[in-house]
TORMARLUM-38041 format. One record per residue (C-alpha): residue number from 1; x, y, z. Coordinates in steps of 0.5 Angstrom, whole numbers, always signed. Example, Ala and Ser with C-alpha at 12.3 -4.5 7.8 and 13.67 -1.06 7.14 Angstrom:
<zavos>
ZAVO, 1, +25, -9, +16
ZAVO, 2, +27, -2, +14
</zavos>
This chain:
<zavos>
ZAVO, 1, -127, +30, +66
ZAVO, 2, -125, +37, +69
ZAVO, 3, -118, +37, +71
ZAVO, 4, -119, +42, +78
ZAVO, 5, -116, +44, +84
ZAVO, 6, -121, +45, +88
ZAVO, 7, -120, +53, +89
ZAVO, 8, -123, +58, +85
ZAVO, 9, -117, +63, +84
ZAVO, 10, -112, +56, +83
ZAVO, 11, -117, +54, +78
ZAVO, 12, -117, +62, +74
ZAVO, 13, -111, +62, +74
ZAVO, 14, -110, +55, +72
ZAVO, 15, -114, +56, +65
ZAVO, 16, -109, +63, +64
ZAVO, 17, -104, +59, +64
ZAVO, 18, -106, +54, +60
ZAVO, 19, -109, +59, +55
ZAVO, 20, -102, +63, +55
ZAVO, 21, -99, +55, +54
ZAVO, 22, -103, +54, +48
ZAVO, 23, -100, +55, +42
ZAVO, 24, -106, +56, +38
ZAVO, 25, -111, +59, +43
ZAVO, 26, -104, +64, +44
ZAVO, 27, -104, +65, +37
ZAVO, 28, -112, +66, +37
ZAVO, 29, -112, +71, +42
ZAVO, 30, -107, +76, +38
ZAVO, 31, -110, +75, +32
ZAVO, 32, -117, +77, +34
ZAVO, 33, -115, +82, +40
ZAVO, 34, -111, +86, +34
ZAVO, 35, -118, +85, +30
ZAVO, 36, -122, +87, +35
ZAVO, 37, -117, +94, +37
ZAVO, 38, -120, +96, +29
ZAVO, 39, -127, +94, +30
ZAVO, 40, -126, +98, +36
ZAVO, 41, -124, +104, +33
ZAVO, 42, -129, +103, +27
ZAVO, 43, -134, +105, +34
ZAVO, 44, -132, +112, +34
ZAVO, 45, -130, +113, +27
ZAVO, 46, -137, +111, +23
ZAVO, 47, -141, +117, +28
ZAVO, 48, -136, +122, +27
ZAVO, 49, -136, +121, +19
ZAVO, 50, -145, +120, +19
ZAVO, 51, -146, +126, +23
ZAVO, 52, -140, +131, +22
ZAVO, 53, -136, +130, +16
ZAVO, 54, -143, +127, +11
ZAVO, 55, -148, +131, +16
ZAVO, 56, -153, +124, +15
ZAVO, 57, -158, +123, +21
ZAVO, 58, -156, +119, +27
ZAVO, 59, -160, +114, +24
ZAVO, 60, -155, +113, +18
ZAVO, 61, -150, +111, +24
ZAVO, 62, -155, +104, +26
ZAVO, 63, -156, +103, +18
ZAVO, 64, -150, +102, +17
ZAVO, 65, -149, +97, +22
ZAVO, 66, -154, +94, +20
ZAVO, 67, -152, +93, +14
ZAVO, 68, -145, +89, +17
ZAVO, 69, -149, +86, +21
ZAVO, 70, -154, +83, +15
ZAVO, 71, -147, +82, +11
ZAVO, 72, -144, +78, +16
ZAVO, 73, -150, +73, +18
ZAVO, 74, -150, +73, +10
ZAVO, 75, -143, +71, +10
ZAVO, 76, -143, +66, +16
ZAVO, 77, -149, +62, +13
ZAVO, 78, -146, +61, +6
ZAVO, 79, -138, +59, +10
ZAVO, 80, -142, +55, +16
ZAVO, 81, -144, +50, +10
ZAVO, 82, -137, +48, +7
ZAVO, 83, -131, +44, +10
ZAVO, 84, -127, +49, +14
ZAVO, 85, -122, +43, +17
ZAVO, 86, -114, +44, +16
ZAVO, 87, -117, +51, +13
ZAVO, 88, -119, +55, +18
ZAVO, 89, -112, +59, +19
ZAVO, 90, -112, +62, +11
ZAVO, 91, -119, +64, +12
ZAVO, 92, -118, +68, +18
ZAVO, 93, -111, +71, +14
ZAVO, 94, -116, +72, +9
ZAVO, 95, -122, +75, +13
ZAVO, 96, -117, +80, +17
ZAVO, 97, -114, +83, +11
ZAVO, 98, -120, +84, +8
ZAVO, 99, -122, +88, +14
ZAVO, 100, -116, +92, +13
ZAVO, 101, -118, +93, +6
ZAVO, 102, -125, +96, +8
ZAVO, 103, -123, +101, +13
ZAVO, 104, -118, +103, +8
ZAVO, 105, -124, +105, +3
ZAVO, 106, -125, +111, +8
ZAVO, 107, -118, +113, +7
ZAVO, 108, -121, +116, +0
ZAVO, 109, -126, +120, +2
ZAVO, 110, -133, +119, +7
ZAVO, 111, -138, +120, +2
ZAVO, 112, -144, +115, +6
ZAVO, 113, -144, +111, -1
ZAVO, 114, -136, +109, +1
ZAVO, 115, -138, +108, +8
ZAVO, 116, -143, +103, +7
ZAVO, 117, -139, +99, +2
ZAVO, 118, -134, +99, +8
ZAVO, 119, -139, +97, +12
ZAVO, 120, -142, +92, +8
ZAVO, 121, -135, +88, +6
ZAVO, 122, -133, +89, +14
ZAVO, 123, -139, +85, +15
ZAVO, 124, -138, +80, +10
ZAVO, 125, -131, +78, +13
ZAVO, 126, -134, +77, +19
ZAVO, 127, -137, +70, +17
ZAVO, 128, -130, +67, +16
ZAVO, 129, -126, +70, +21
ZAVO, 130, -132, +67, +26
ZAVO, 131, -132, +61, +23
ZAVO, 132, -125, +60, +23
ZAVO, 133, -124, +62, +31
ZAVO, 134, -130, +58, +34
ZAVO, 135, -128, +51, +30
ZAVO, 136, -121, +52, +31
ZAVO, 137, -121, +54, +38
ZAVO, 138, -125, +48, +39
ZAVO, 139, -121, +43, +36
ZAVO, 140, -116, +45, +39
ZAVO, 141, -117, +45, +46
ZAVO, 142, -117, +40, +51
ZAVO, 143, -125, +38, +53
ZAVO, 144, -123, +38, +60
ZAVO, 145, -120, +46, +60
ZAVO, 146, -126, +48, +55
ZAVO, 147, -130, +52, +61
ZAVO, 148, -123, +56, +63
ZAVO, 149, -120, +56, +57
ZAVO, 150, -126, +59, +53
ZAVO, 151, -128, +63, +58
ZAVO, 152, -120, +67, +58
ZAVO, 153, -120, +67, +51
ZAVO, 154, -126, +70, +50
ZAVO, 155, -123, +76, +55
ZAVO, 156, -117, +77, +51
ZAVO, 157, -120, +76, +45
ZAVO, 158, -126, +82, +47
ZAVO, 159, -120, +87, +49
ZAVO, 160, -118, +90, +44
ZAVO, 161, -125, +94, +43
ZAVO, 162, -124, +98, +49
ZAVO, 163, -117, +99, +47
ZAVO, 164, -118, +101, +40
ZAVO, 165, -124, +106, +42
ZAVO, 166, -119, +108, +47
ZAVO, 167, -114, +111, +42
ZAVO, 168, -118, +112, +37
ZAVO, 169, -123, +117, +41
ZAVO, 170, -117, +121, +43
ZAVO, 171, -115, +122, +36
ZAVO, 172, -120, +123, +32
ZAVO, 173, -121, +130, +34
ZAVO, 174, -114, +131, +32
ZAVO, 175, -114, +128, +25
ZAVO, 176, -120, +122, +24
ZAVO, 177, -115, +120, +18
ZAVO, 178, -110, +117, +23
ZAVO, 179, -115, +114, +27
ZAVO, 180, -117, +110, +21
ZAVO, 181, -112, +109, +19
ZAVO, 182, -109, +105, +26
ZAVO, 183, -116, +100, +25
ZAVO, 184, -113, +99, +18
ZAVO, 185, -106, +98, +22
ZAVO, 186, -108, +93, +26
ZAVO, 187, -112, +89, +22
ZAVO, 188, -105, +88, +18
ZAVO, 189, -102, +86, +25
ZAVO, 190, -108, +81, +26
ZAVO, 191, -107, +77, +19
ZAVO, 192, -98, +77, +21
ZAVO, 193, -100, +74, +28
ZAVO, 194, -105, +70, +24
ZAVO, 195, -100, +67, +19
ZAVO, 196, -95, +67, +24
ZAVO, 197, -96, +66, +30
ZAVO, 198, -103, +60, +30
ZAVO, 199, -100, +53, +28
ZAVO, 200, -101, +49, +22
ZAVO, 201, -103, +43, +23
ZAVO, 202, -104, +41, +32
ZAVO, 203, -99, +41, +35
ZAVO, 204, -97, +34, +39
ZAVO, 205, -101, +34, +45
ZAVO, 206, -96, +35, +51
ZAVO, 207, -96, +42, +47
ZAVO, 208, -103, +44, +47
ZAVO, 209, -103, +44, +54
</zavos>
């Protein structure tokens, strides 16, 4: 059964407040929104080291996201055959701080072999982290709100993109190192919100609603 009031906005508004309400979907929502803030800035960044700081061609930039996207269908392939039941939280601490890790290896120096080892460990922590988000958000949604809860996650989770390419593009003609280094950032700040604030165990049923 669908619960619904018959209005469209009433019913919008509804599925935001059940996903503000929901401790879990609330606590995915940080978590990947800050993610995401470090992809978005991973957007601007990798141009500017592939065409300016290595002087690579602009096909360097699509070969390495490539590489990530290769990575990461490996990694989903490998993770998406293992249980990931009571474990989805660990791996999401796990995937964030390891994207964190592999934009901090651009800090070093941004030769295209130290890019493409960030690329191909940024992809990598991609299948876990996905994994995790998918199974979890499911497990602990109400089926008669799915439509609207995943639909308001989905959105929350995906703002971070254009905010982390908002900040980063302005910073990054002043200092390419600072702007990667906010991705790193918020990467961190991801796995706090992940251990902090997504519950271990589901919550009682009057609280996920």
């Amino acid at each position: 059964e669908v619960v619904t009031s018959g209005r469209l906005l009433r019913d919008a508004l509804d599925g935001l407040l059940y996903v503000l309400r929901n401790p879990t979907i609330r606590g995915l929502g940080l978590t990947m929104t800050s993610l995401n803030l470090g992809g978005g800035v991973l957007t601007i960044v990798i141009p500017i080291i592939v065409l300016e700081r290595a002087g690579a061609s602009p096909a360097f930039v699509g070969i390495a996201w490539a590489l990530a996207g290769a990575t990461g269908m490996a990694s989903a392939l490998t993770f998406g055959r293992l249980d990931s039941r009571g474990r989805e939280r660990s791996w999401l601490v796990w995937a964030t701080l390891g994207s964190a890790g592999s934009m901090a290896l651009l800090l070093l120096n941004q030769s295209l072999a130290l890019l493409l080892l960030a690329m191909a460990i940024y992809g990598l922590m991609t299948g876990p982290g996905d994994i995790a988000l998918f199974t979890l958000r499911q497990r602990r949604t109400d089926p008669a709100w799915m439509g609207r809860a995943f639909a308001v996650s989905a959105s929350f989770n995906f703002a971070g993109f254009p905010i982390g390419s908002a900040i980063s593009g302005g910073l990054a003609e002043q200092s390419l190192e600072v702007a990667i280094a906010i991705g790193v950032v918020a990467c961190l700040v991801a796995g706090l919100f992940a251990w902090w604030q997504i519950p271990r165990e589901r919550p009682a049923a009057t609280a996920e609603l």
